[in-house]
MARPAZA-213662 format. One record per atom (N, C-alpha, C): residue in three letters; z, y, x. Coordinates in steps of 0.02 Angstrom, whole numbers, padded with zeros to 5 digits, always signed. Atoms other than C-alpha are relative to their C-alpha. Layout:
BEGIN
ALAZYX...
// end
This chain:
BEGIN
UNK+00015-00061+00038UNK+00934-03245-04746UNK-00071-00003-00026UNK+00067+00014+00015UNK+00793-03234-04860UNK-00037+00099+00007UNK+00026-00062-00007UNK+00697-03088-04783UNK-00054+00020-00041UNK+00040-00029+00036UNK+00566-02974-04860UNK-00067+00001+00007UNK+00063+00034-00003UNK+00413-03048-04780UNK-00036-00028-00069UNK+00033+00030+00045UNK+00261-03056-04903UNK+00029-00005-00059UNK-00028-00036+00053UNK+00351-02997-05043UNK-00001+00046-00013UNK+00010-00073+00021UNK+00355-02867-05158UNK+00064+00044-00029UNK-00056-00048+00017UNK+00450-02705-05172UNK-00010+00034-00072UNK+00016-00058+00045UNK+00494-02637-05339UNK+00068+00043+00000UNK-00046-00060+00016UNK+00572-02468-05373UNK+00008+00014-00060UNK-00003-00028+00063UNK+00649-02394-05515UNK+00047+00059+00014UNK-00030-00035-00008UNK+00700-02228-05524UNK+00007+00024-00082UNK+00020-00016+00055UNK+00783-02158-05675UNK+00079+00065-00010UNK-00046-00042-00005UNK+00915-02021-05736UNK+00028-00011-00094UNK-00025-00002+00059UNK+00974-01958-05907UNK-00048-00042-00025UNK+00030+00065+00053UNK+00948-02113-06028UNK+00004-00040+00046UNK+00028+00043-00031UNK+00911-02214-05882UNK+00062-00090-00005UNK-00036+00054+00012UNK+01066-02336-05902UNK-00018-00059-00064UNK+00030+00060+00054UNK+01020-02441-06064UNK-00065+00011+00019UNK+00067+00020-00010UNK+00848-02425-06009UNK+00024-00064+00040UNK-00001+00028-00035UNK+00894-02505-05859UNK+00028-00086-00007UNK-00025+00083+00040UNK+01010-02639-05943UNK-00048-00046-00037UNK+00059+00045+00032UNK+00859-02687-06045UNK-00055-00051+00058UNK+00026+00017-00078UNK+00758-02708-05888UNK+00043-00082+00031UNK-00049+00053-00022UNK+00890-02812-05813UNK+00005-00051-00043UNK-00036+00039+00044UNK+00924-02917-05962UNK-00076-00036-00021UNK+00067+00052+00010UNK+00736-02967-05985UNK-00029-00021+00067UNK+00014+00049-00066UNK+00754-03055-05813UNK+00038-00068-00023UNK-00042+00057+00011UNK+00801-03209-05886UNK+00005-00057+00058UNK+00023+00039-00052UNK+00746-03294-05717UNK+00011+00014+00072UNK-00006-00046-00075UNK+00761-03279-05519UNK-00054+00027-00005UNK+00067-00019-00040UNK+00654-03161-05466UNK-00026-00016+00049UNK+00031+00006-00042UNK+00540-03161-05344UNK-00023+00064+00057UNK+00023-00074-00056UNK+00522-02983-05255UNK+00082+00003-00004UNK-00052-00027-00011UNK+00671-02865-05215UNK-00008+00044-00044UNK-00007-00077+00038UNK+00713-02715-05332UNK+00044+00018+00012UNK-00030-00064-00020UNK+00800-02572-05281UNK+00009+00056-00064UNK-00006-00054+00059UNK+00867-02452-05416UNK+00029+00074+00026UNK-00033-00058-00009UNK+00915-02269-05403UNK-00009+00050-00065UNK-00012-00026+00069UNK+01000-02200-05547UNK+00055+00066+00016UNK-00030-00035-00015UNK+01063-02051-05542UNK+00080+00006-00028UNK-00062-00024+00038UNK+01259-02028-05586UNK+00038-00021+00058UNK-00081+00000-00051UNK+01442-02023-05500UNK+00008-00069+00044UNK+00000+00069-00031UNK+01469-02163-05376UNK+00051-00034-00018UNK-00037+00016+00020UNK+01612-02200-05461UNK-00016-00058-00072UNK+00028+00027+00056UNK+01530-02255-05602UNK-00069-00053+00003UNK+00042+00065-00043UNK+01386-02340-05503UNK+00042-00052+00001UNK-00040+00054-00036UNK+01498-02448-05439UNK+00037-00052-00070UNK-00024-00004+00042UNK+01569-02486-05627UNK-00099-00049-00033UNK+00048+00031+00023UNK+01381-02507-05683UNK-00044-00064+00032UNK+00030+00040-00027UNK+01320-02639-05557UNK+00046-00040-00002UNK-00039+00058+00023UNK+01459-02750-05605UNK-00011-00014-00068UNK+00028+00025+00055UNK+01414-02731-05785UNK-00073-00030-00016UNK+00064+00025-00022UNK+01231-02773-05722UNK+00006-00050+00034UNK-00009+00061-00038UNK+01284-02925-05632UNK+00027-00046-00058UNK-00023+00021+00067UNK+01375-02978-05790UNK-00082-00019-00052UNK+00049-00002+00047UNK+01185-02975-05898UNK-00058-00056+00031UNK+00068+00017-00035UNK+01080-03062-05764UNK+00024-00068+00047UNK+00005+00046-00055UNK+01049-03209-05650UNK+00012+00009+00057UNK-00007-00035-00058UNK+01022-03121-05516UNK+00036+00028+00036UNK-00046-00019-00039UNK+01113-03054-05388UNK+00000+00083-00010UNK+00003-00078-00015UNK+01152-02859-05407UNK+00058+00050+00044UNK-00065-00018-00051UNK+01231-02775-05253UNK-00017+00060+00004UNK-00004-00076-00006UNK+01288-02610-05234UNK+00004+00035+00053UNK+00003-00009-00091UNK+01238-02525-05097UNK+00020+00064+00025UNK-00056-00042+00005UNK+01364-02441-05023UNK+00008+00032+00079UNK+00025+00002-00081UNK+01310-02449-04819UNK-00079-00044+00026UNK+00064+00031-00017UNK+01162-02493-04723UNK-00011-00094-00021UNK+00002+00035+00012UNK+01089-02655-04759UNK-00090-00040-00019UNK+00074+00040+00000UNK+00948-02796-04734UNK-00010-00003-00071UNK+00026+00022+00087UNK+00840-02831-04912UNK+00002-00063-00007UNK+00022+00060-00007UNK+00834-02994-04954UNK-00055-00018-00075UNK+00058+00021+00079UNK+00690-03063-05103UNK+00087-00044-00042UNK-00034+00047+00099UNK+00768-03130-05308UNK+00078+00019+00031UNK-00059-00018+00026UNK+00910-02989-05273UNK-00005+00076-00023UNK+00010-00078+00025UNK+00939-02808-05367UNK+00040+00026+00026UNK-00033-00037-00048UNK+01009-02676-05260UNK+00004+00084-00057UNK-00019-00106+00032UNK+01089-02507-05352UNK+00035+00039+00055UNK-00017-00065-00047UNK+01094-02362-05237UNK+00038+00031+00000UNK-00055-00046+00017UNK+01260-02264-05223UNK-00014+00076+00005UNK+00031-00065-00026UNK+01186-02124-05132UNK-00079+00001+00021UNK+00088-00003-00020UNK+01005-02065-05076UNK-00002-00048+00064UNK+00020+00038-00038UNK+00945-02182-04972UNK-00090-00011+00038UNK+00057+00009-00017UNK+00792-02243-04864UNK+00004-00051+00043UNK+00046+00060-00044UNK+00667-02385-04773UNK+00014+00017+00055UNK+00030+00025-00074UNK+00683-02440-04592UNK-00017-00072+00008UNK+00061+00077-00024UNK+00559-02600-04552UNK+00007+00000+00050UNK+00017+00035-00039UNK+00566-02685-04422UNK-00016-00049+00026UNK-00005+00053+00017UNK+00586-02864-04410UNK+00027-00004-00074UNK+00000-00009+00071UNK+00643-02837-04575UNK+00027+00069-00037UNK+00008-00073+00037UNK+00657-02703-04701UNK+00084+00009-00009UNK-00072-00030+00015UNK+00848-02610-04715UNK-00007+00046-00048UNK-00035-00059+00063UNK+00902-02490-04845UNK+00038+00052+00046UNK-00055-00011-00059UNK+01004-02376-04734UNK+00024+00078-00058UNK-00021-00060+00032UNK+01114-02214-04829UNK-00046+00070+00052UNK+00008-00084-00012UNK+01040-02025-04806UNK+00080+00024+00023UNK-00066-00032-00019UNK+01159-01940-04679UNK-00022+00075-00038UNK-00007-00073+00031UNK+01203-01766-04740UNK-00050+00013-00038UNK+00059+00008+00078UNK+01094-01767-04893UNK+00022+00079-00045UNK-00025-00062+00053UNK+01098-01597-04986UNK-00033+00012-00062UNK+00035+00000+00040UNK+01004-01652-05103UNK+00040+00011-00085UNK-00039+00009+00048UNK+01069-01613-05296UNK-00007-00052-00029UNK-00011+00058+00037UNK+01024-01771-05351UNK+00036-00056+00048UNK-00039+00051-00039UNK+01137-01934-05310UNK-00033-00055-00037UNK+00049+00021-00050UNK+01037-02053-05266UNK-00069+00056-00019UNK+00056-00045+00026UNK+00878-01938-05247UNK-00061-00056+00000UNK+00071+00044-00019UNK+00717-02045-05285UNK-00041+00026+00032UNK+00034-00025-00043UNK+00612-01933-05213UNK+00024-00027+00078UNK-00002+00037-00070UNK+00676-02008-05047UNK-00025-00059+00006UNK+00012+00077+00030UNK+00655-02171-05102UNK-00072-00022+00019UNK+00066+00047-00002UNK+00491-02176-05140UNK-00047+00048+00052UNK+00054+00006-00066UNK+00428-02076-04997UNK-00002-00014+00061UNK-00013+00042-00057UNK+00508-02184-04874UNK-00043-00049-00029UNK+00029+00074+00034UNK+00427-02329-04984UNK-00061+00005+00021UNK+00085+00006-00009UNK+00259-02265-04968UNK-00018-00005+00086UNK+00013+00018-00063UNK+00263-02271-04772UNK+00003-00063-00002UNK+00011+00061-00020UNK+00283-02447-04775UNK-00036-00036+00009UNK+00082+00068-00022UNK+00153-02591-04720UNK+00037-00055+00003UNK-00009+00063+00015UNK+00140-02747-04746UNK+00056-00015-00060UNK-00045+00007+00067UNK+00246-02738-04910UNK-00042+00023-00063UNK+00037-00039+00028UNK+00178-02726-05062UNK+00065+00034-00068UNK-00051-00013+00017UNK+00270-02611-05173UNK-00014+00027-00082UNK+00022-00025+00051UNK+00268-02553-05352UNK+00051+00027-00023UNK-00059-00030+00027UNK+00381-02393-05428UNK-00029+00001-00053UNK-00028-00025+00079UNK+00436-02354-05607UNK+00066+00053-00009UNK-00061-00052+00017UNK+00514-02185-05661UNK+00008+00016-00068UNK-00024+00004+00047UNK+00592-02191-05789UNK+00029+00075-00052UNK-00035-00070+00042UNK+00691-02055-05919UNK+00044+00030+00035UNK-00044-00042-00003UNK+00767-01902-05870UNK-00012+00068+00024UNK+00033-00060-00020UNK+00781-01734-05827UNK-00025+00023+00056UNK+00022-00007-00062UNK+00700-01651-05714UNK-00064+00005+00042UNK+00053-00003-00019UNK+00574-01662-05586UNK-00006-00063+00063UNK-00009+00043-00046UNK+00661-01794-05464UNK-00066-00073-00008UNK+00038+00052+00015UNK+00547-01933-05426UNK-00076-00009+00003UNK+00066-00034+00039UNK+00376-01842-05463UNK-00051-00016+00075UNK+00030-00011-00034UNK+00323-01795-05299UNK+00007-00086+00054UNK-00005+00066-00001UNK+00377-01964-05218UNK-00047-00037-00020UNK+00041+00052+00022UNK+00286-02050-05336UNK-00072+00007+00019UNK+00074-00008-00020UNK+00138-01958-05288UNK-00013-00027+00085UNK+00008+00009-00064UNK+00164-02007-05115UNK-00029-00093+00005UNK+00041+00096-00002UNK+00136-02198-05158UNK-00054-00016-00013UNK+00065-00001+00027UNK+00008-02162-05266UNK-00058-00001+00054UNK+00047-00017-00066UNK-00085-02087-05111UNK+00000-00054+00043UNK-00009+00044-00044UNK-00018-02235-05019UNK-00045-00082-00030UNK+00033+00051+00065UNK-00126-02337-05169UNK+00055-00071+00015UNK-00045+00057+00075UNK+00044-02423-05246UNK+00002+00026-00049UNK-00003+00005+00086UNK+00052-02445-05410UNK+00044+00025+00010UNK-00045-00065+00024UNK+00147-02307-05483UNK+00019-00010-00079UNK+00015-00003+00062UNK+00189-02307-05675UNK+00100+00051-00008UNK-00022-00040+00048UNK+00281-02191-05781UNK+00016-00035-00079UNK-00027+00032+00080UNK+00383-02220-05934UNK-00039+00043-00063UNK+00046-00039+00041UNK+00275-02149-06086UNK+00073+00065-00041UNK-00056-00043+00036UNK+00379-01997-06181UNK+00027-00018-00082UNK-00008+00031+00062UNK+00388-02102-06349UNK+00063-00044+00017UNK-00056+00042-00016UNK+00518-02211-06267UNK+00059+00031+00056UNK-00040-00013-00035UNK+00607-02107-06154UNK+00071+00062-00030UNK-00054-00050+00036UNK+00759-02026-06198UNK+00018+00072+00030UNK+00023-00083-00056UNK+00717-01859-06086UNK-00072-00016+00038UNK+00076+00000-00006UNK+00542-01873-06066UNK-00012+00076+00066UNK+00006-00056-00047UNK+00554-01749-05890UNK-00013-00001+00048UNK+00032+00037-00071UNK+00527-01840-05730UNK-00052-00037-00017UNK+00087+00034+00019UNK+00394-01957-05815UNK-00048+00051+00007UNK+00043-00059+00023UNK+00315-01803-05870UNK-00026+00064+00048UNK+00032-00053-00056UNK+00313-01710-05707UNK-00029-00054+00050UNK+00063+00043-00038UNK+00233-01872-05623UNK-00059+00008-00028UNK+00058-00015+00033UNK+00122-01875-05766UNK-00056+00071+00026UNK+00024-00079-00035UNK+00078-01685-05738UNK-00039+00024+00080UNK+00029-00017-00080UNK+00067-01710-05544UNK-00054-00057+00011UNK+00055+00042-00001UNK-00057-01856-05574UNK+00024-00072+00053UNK-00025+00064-00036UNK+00069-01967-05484UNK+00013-00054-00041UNK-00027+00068+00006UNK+00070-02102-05582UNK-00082-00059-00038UNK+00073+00049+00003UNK-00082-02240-05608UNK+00011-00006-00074UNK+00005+00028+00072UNK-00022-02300-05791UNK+00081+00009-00034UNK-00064-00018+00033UNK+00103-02235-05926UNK+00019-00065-00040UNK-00046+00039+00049UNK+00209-02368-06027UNK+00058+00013-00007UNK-00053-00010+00000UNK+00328-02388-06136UNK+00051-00053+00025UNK-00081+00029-00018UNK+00514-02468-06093UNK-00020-00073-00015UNK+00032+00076-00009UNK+00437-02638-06163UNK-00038-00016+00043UNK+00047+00015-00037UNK+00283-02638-06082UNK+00016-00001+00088UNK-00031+00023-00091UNK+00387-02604-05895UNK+00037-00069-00002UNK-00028+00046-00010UNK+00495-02741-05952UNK-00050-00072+00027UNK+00044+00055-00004UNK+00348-02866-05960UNK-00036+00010+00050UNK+00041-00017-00051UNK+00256-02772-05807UNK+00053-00020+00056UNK-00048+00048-00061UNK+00412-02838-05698UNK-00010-00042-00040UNK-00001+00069+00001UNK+00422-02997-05762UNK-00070-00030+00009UNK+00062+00041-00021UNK+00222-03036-05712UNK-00003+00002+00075UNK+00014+00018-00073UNK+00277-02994-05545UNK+00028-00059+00042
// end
């Protein structure tokens, strides 16, 4: 197993629009990676399950759908069915949110403020388009945790609403657009 030692975590959280963002993303990995990414997109798990096969179809990489607890391993992409969160120990798990009442499916806000407890990982989120506010406070939690945070700019997002309430809450280090994340994963 290739564990998550000395590697880096990236996040992407994203909602309305967030699918062809995300395909873009994915599709300018022409290469293995080298960290783990974790996605949480909000929509039906029915259709998750539908979109991480058409994301496995675009890419090199491995993209598994995560559907029960489960070790990370580095150079694979993981789409979230439901809200989820970090346990580290000898190595880092993914594990599902029991009784989650949260209205969003997967909620990033969990995500990334399980993410920001972590050590010894280094981690970097991206929230992407949609409505809302999911994501915001989260992101501020990494921020505080000084990871790199970035925000999709509102020129490229197709609901400019969760960027815009990180923006607002000062959670996010640096805005870009949808190109500029593409090329900010691929220098990692």
């Amino acid at each position: 197993m290739n564990s998550l030692k000395l590697k880096k975590l990236l996040l992407i959280g994203a909602s309305t629009g967030g699918p062809g963002l995300l395909e873009k993303i994915v599709n300018s990995l022409s290469f293995e990676i080298d960290f783990t990414l974790v996605i949480a997109q909000h929509m039906d798990a029915l259709a998750l399950s539908s979109f991480a096969k058409r994301l496995n179809r675009i890419t090199p990489n491995e993209v598994v759908f995560v559907q029960e607890s489960l070790v990370l391993e580095n150079s694979k992409i993981y789409l979230l069915e439901d809200s989820s969160y970090f346990e580290k120990n000898r190595e880092l798990s993914i594990k599902k949110c029991k009784d989650n009442k949260s209205y969003y499916h997967p909620e990033i806000d969990t995500l990334f403020s399980f993410a920001a407890k972590l050590k010894n990982v280094e981690v970097v989120a991206y929230l992407l388009s949609g409505i809302g506010q999911d994501g915001a406070k989260g992101m501020l939690e990494l921020k505080k945790a000084n990871f790199k945070t970035v925000a999709q700019d509102e020129k490229t997002s197709i609901v400019y609403g969760m960027p815009k309430s990180a923006y607002e809450l000062n959670a996010c280090r640096e805005v870009m657009s949808i190109d500029e994340i593409c090329q900010d994963i691929n220098r990692n």
